[in-house]
C-alpha angles and dihedrals in degrees: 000000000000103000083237091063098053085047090052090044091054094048082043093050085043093055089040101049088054099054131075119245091248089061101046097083085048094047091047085049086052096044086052093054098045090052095048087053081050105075134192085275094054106047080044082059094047090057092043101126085192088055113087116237093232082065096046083042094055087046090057097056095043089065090038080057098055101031110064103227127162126265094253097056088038095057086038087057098042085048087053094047090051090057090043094243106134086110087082104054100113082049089048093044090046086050105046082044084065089043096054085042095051086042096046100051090245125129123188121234130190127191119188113195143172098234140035110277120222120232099252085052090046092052102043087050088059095035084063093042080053089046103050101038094032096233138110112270126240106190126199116182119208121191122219119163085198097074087068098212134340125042146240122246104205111179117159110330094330125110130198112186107191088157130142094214089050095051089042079055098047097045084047085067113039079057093055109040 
């Protein structure tokens, strides 16, 4: 795991272990919001080795001035520009996202498929997610053509591979060895 992942999990544990349960879907919406204000220029700023982190700092509490977060981001956020770790803010959001899943009892799930899926199939796929990690289901669905027919469920770190192409692969070489 990149060194600037596991900084941005233990700022992110931090946020979410000071939070109850009924404000942490109103802190990750506000997380959200406050990455997509921050653009492309502006994380490249925070990682600016040349820029001082009193600037980066300032920067940081003109947005907060303008954008209404709670106390608790706010603090989490002014901690991270005094360490000069704003750099990291995709990898924080990424990371507190994880921890109000976890929290909340939700896991995310994406298919990719070849082929549109109907509804029923749909269902019946997150209804077995549900069933087998004991939390409530969020699906994305994902088309590639290249996959020839079938999909791929991947949810945490599992993988299921149902795809044509795979099993053409896999068929290619048991013949040749």
């Amino acid at each position: 795991m990149r060194l600037e992942v596991r900084i941005a999990r233990r700022y992110a544990k931090a946020l979410a272990d000071v939070l109850p349960n009924e404000k942490l879907e109103k802190v990750n919406e506000e997380v959200k919001t406050l990455l997509t204000l921050l653009d492309d220029k502006a994380i490249r700023y925070f990682k600016s080795p040349v820029v001082p982190t009193e600037k980066k700092k300032k920067l940081v509490e003109q947005v907060l001035e303008k954008v209404e977060v709670t106390e608790e981001l706010k603090k989490v956020l002014l901690l991270m520009a005094e360490k000069d770790r704003l750099g990291i803010l995709r990898e924080f959001v990424s990371e507190f996202e994880k921890f109000v899943d976890f929290r909340l009892g939700k896991i995310k799930a994406e298919i990719v498929s070849a082929v549109e899926i109907d509804e029923e199939t749909l269902s019946k796929i997150k209804a077995k997610i549900e069933e087998l990690f004991g939390k409530k289901a969020e699906i994305s669905v994902k088309l590639d053509p290249s996959l020839i027919g079938g999909f791929i469920v991947k949810v945490a770190d599992k993988v299921l591979d149902a795809s044509i192409k795979t099993q053409l692969e896999t068929l290619k070489k048991a013949i040749v060895d």
